[in-house]
Structure formats: C-alpha cells, structure tokens
N, CA, C and O of each residue as an XYZ file, in Angstrom:
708
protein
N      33.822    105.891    139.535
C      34.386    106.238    138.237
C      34.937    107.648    138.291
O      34.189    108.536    138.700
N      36.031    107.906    137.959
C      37.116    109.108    137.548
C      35.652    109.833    136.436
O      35.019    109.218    135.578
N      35.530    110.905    136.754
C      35.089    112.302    136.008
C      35.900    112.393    135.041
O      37.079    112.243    135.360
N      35.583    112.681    133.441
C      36.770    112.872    132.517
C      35.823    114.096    132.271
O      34.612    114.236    132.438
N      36.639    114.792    131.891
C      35.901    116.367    131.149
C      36.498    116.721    129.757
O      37.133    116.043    128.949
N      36.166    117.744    129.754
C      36.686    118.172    127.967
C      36.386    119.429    127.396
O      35.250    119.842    127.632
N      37.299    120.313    126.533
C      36.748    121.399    126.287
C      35.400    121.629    125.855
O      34.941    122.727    126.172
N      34.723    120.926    125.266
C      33.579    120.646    124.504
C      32.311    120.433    125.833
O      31.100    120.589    125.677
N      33.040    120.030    127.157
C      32.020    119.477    128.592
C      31.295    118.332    127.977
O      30.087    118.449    127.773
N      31.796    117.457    127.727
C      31.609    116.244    127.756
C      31.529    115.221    128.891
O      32.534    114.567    129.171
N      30.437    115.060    129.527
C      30.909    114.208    130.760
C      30.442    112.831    130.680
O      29.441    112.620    129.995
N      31.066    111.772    131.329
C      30.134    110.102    131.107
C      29.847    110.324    132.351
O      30.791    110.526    133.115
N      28.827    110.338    132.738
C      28.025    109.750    134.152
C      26.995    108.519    134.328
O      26.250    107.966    133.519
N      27.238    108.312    135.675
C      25.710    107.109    135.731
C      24.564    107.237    135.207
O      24.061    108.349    135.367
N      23.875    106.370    134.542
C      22.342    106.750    134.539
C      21.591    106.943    135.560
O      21.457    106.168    136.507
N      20.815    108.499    135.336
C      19.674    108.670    136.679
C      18.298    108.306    136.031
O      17.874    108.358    134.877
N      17.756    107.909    137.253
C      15.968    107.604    136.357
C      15.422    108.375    136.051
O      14.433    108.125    135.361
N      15.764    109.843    136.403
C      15.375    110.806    135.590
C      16.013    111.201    134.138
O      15.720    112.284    133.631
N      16.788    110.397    133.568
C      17.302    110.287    132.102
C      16.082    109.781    131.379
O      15.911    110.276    130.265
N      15.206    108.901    131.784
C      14.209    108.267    131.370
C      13.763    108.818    129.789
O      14.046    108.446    128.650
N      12.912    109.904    130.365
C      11.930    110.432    129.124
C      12.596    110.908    127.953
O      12.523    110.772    126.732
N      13.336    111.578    128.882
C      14.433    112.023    127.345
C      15.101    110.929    126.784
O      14.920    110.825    125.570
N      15.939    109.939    127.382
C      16.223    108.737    126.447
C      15.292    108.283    125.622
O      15.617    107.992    124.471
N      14.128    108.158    126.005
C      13.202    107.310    125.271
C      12.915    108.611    124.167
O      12.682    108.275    123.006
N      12.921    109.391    124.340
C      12.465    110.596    123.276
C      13.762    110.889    122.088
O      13.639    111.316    120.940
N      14.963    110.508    122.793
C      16.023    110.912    121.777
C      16.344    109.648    120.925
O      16.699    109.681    119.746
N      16.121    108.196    121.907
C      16.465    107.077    121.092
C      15.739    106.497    120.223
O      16.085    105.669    119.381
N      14.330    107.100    120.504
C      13.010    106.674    119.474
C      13.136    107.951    118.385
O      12.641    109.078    118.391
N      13.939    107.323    117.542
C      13.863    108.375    116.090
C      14.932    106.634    115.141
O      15.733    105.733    115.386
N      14.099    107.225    114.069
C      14.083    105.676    113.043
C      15.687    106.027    112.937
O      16.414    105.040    113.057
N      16.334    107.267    112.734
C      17.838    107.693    111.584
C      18.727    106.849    113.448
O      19.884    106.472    113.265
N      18.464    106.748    114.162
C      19.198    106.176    114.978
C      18.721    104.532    115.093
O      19.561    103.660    114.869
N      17.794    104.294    115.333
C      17.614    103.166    115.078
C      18.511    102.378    114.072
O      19.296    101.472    114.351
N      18.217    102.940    112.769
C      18.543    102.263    111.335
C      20.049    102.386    111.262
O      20.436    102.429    110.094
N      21.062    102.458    112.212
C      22.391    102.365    112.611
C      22.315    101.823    113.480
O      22.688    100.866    112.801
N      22.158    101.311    114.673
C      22.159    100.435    115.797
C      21.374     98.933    115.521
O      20.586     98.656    114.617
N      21.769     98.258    116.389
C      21.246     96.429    116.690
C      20.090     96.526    116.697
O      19.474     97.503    117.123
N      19.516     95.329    116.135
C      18.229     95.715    116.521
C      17.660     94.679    117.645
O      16.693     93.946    117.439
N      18.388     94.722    118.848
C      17.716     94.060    119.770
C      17.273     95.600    121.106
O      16.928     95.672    122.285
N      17.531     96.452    120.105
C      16.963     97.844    120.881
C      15.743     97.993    120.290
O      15.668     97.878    119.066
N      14.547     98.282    121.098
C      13.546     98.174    120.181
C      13.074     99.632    119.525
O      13.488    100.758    119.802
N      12.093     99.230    118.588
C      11.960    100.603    117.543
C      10.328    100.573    117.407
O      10.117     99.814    116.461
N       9.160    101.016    117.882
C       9.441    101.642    118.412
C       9.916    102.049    120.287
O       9.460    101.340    121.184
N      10.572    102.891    120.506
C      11.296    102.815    122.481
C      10.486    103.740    122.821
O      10.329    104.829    122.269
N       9.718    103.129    124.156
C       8.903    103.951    125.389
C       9.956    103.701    126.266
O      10.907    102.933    126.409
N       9.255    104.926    126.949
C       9.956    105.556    128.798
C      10.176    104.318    129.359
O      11.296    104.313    129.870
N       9.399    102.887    129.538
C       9.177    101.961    130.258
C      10.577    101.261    129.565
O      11.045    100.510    130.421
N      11.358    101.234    128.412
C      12.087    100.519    128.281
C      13.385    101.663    128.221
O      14.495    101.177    128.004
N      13.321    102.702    128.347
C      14.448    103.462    129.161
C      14.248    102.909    130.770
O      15.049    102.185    131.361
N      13.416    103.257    131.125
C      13.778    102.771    132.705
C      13.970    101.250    132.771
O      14.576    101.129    133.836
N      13.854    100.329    132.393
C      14.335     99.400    132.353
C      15.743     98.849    131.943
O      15.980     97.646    132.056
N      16.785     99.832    131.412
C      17.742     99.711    130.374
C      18.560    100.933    131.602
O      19.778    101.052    131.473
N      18.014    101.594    132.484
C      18.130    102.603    133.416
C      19.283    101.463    134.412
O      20.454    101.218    134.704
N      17.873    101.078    134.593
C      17.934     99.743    135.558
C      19.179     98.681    135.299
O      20.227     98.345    135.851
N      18.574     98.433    134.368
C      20.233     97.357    134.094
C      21.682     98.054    134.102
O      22.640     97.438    134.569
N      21.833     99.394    133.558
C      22.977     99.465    133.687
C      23.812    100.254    135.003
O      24.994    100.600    135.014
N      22.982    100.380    135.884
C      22.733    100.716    137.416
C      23.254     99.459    138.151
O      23.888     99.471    139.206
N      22.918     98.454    137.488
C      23.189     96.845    138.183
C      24.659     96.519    137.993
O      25.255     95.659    138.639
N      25.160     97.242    137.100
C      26.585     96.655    136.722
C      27.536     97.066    137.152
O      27.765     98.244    137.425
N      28.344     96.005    137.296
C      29.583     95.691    138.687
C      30.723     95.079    137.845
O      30.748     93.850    137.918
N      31.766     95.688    136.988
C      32.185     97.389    137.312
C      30.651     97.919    136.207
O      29.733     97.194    135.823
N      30.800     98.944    136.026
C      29.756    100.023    135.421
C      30.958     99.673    133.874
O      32.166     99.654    133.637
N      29.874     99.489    133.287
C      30.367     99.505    131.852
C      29.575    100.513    130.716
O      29.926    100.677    129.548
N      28.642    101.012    131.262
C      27.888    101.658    130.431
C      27.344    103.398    130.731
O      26.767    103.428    131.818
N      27.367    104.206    130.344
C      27.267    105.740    130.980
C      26.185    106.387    129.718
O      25.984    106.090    128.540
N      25.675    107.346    130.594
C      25.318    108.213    130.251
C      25.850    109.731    129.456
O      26.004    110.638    130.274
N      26.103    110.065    128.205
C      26.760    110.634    127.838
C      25.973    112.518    128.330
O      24.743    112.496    128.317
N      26.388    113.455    128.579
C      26.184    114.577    128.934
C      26.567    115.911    128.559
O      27.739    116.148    128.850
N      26.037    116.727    128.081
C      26.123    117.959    127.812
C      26.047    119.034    128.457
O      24.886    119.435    128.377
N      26.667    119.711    129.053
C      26.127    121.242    129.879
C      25.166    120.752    130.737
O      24.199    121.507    130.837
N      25.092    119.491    131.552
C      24.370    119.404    132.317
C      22.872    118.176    131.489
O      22.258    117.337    132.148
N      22.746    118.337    130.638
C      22.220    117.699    129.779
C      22.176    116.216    129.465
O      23.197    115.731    128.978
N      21.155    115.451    129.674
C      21.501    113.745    128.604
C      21.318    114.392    127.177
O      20.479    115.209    126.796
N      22.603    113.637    126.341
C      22.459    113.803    125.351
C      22.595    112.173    124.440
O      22.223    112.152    123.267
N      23.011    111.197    124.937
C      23.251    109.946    124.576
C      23.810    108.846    125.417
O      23.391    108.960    126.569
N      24.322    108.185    125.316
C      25.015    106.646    125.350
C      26.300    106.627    125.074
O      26.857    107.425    124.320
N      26.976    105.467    125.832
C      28.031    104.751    125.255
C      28.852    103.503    126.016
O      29.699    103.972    126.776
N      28.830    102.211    126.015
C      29.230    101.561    126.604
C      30.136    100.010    126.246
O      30.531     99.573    125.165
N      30.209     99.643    127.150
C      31.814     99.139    126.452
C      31.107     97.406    127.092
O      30.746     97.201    128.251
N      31.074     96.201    125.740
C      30.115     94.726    125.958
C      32.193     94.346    126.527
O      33.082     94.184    125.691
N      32.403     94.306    127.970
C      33.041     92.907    127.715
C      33.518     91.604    127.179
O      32.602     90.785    127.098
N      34.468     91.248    126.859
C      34.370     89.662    126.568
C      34.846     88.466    126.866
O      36.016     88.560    127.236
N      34.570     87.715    126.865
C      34.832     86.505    128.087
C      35.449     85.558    127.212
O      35.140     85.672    126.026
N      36.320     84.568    127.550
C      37.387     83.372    127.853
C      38.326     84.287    127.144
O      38.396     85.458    127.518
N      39.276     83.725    125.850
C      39.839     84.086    125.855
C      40.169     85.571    125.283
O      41.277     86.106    125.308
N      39.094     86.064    124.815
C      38.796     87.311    124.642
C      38.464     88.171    125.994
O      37.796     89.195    125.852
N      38.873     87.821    127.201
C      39.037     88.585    128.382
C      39.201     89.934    128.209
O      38.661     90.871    128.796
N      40.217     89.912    127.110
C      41.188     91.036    127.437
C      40.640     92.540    126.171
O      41.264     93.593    126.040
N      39.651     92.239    125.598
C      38.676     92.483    124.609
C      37.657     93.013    125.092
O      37.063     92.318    125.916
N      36.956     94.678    124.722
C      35.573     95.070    124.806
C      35.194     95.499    123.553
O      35.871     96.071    122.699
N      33.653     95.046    123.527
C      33.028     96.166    122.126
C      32.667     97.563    122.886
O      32.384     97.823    124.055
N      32.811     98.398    121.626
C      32.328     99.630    122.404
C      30.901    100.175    121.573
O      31.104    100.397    120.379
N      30.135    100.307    121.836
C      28.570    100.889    121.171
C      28.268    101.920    122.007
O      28.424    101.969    123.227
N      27.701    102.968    121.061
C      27.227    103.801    121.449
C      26.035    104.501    120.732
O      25.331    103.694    120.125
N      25.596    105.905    120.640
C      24.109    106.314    120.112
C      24.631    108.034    120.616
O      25.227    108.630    121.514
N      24.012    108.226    119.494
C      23.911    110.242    120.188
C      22.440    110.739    119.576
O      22.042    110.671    118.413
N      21.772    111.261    120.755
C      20.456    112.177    120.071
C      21.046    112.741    118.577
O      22.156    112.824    118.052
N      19.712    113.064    118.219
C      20.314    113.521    116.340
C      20.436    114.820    116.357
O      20.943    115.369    115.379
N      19.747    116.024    118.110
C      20.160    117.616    117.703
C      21.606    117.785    118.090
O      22.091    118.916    118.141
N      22.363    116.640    118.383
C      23.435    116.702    118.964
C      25.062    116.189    118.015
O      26.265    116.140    118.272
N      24.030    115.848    116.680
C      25.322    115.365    115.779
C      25.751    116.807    115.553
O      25.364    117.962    115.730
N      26.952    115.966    114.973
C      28.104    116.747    113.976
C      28.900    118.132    114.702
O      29.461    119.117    114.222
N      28.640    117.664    116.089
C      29.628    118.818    116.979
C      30.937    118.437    117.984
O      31.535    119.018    118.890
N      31.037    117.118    117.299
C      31.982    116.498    118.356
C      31.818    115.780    119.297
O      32.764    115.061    119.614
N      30.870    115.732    119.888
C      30.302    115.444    121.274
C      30.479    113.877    121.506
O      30.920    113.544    122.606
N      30.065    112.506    120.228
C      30.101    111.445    120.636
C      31.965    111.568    120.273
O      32.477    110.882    121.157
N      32.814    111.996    119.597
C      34.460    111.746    119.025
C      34.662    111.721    120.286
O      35.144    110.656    120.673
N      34.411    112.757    121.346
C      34.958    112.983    123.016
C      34.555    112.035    123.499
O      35.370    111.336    124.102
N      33.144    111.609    123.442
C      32.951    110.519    124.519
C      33.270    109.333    124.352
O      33.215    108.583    125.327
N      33.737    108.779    122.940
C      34.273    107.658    122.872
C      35.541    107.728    123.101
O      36.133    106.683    123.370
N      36.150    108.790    123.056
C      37.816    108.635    123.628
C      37.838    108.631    125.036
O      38.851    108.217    125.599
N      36.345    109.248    126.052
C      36.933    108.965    127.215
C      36.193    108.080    127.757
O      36.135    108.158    128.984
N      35.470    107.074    127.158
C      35.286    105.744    127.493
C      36.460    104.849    127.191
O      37.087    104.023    127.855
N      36.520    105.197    126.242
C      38.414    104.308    126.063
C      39.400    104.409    127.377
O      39.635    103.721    128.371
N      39.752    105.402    126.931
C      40.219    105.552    128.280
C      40.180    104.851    129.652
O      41.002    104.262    130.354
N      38.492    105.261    129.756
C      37.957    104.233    131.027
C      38.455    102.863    130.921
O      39.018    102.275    131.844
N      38.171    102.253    129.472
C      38.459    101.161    129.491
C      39.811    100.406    129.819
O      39.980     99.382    130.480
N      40.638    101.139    129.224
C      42.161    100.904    129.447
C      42.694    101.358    130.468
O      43.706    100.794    130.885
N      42.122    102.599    131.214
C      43.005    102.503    132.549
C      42.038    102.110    133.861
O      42.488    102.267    134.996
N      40.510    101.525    133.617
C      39.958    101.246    135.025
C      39.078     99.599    134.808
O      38.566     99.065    135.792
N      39.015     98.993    133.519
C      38.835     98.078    133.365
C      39.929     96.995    132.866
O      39.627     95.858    132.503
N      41.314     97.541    132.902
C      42.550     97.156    132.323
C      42.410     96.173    131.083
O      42.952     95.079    131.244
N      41.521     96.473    129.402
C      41.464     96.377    128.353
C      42.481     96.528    127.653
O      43.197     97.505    127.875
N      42.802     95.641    126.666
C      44.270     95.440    126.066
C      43.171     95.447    124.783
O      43.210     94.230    124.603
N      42.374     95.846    123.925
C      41.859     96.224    123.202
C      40.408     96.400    122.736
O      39.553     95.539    122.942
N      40.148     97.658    122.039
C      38.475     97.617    122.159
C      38.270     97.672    120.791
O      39.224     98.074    120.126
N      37.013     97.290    120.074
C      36.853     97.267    118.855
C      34.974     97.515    118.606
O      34.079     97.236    119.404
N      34.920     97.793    117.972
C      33.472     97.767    117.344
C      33.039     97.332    115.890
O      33.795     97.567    114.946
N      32.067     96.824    115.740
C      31.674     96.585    114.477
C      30.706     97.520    113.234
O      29.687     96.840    113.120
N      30.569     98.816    112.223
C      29.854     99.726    111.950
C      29.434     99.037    110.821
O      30.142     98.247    110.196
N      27.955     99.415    110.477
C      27.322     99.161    108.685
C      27.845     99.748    108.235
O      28.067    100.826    108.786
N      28.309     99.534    107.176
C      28.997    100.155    106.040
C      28.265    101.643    105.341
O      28.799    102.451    104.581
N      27.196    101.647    105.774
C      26.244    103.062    104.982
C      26.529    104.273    106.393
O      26.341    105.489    106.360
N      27.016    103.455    107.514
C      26.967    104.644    108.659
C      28.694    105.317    108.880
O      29.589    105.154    109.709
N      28.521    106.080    107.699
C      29.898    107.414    107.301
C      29.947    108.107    108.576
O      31.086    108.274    109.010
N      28.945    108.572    109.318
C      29.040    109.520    110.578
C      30.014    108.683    111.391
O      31.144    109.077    111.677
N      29.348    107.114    111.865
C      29.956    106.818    112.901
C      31.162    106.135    112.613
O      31.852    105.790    113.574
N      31.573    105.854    111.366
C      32.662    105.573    110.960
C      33.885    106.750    111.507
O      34.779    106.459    112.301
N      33.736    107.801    111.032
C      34.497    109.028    111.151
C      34.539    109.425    112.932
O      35.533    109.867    113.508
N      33.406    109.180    113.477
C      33.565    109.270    115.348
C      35.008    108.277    115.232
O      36.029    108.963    115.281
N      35.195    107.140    115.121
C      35.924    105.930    115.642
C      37.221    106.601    114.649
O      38.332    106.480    115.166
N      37.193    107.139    113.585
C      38.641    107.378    113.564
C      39.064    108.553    114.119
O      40.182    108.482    114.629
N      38.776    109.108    114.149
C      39.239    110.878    114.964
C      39.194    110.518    116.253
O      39.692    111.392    116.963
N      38.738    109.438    116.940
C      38.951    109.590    117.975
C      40.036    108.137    118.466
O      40.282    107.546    119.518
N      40.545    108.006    116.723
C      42.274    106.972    117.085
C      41.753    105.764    116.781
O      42.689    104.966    116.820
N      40.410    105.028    116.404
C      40.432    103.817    116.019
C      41.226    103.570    114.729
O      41.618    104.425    113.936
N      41.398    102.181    114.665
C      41.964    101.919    112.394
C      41.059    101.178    111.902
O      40.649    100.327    112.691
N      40.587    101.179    110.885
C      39.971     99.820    110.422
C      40.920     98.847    110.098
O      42.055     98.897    109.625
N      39.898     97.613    110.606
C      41.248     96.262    110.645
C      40.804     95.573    109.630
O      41.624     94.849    109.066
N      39.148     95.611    109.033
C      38.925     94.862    108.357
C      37.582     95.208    107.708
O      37.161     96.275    108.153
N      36.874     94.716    106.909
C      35.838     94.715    106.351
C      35.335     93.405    105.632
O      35.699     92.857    104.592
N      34.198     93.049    106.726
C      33.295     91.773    106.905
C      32.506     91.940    105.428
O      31.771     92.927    105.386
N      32.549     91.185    104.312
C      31.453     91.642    103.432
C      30.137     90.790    103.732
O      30.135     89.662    104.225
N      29.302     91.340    103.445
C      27.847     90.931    103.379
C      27.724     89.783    104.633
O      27.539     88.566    104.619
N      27.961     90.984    105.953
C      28.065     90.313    107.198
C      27.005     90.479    108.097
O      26.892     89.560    108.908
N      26.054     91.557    108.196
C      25.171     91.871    108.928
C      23.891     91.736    107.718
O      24.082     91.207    106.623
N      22.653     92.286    108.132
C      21.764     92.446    107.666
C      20.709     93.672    108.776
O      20.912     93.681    109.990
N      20.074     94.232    108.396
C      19.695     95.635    108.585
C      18.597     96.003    108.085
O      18.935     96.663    107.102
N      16.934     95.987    108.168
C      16.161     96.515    107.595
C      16.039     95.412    106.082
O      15.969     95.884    104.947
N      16.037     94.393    106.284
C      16.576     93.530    105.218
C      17.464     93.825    104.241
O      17.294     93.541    103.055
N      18.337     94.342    104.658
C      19.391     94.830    103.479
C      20.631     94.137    103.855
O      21.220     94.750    104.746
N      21.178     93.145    103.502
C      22.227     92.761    103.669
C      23.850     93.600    103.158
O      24.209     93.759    101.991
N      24.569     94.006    104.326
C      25.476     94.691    104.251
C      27.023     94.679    105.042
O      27.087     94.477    106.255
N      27.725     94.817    104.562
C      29.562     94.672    105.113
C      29.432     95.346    106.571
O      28.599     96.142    107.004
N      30.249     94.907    107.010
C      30.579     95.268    108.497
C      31.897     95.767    108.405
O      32.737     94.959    108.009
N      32.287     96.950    108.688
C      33.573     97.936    108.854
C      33.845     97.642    110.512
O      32.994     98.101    111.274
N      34.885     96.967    111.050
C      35.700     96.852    111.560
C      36.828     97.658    112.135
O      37.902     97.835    111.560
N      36.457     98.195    113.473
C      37.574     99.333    113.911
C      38.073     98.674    115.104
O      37.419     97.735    115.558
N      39.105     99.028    115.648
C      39.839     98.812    116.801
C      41.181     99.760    117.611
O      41.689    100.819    117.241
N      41.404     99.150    118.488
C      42.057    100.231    119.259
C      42.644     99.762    120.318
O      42.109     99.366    121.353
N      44.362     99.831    119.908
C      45.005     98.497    121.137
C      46.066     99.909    122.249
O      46.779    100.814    121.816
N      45.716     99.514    123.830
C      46.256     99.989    124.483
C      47.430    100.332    124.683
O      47.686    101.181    125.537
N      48.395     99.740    123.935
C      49.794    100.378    123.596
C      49.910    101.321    122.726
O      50.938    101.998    122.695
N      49.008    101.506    121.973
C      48.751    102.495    120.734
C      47.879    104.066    121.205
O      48.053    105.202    120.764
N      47.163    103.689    121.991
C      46.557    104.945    122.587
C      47.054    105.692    123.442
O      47.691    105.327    124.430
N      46.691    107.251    122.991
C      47.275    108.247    123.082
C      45.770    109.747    123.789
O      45.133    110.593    123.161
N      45.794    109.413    125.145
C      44.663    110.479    125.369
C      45.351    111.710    125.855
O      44.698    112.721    126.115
C-alpha cells in the first residue's frame, strides 16, 4: 500500500499486534459504541482487538488500516467490498478514539482511504450508511466530498431506538484529492 500523508500526519497503516491494548482501550467507550454496528462488541477486551488484529492482517488486498497520529494508533477505517453486481461498490466504516475528535484527523483519513479505494482497489463508488443522531460523522463524510443520496426512514435500530439511516456516497468521476 502507497503511504498517503497529510498536513495534519495522518497516516493509514497495517495493523501491528501491538495496536492491541490501545484499540481495545479507545474502542471500549459506550459514545463510540452507540454510533457503530453492533456486531462490534461492547463491552471490547485486548483479546478481541487481537483477534480483529488478526483478521485484518489476513486480507488479500488489505481493506482495512489502522488510522495514525504522530506515530500514534488513534483509530480505524475500512472499506466492506461488494460482490455480484455491486462489484464495483465499497462501504466505508470507520471509528476515531474520542481524545482525538473534532481535529480533523478521521475528514483526512477518510479521504485517503478513498482514494485507496479508487486508485488501488479500482472502486467506481463508495458509500456508507450514518444514524441520523451521529452529526459528527455526518459532517467527516461531507468535508471530506461525500453527498447525501438519501435518507432511509426508520431503517436501523440502535440501543432500541428505531432510527433513519443518512445515506452518503462518493462516485470516482466526481472525486477530487
């Protein structure tokens, strides 16, 4: 994988197994949880960072990175493939520790996973799906060039709260890094 950098030093790298403790320490906090799937579990031990280490170590191409700071893990971000005729289609999900909001850090790394996607996985469009209560990560996906295409009402459910799904996307003729 091509190194992308950024004024901010934003880097995506592989996961090392020494990301471990700190993943499990930054991803086990409920305000991240209660925005993400919940097939991540809540509460997350070290044993299911290194396991999640592990899997994305296995993947052939690498779809998933380690997001980095000054040398630092600071989060996630990775891009679900999709198969038949959605080939040409990735979701993109991601997560940022919470001392690390509101400085830019995930806006960069989702533009240079895009990137990745469109010039080393040759993606003709990526999209994600956000809860409607998550304003932060709404605002990552547009500053960093998504549109909303749509809004799913009373499409997900969350903590039993049934809620709309905001709809972003991002087609490779349109992007601009």
């Amino acid at each position: 994988m091509t190194t992308y950098t950024n004024p901010i030093k934003i880097r995506l790298r592989p996961f090392y197994e020494s990301d471990a403790p700190t993943l499990a320490r930054l991803i086990n906090n409920r305000k991240i949880w209660n925005n993400i799937r919940d097939f991540i579990p809540h509460p997350y031990f070290e044993q299911d960072a290194r396991e999640f280490i592990g899997f994305c170590n296995q993947e052939d191409p690498k779809t998933t990175f380690a997001v980095e700071y000054e040398g630092e893990f600071v989060g996630a971000v990775g891009l679900v493939p999709q198969t038949d005729v959605y080939r040409i289609s990735a979701e993109i999900g991601y997560w940022l520790g919470e001392p690390f909001w509101g400085k830019g850090f995930m806006t960069e790394a989702v533009k240079q996973m895009v990137d990745y996607g469109f010039k080393h996985l040759n993606l003709t469009r990526i999209f994600t799906g956000v809860f409607d209560f998550n304003k932060g990560s709404q605002r990552v996906l547009e500053k960093a060039g998504f549109k909303l295409e749509c809004i799913f009402e009373k499409a997900l459910i969350k903590n039993g709260v049934v809620c709309d799904e905001y709809r972003y996307a991002i087609i490779k003729d349109k992007w601009r890094q």
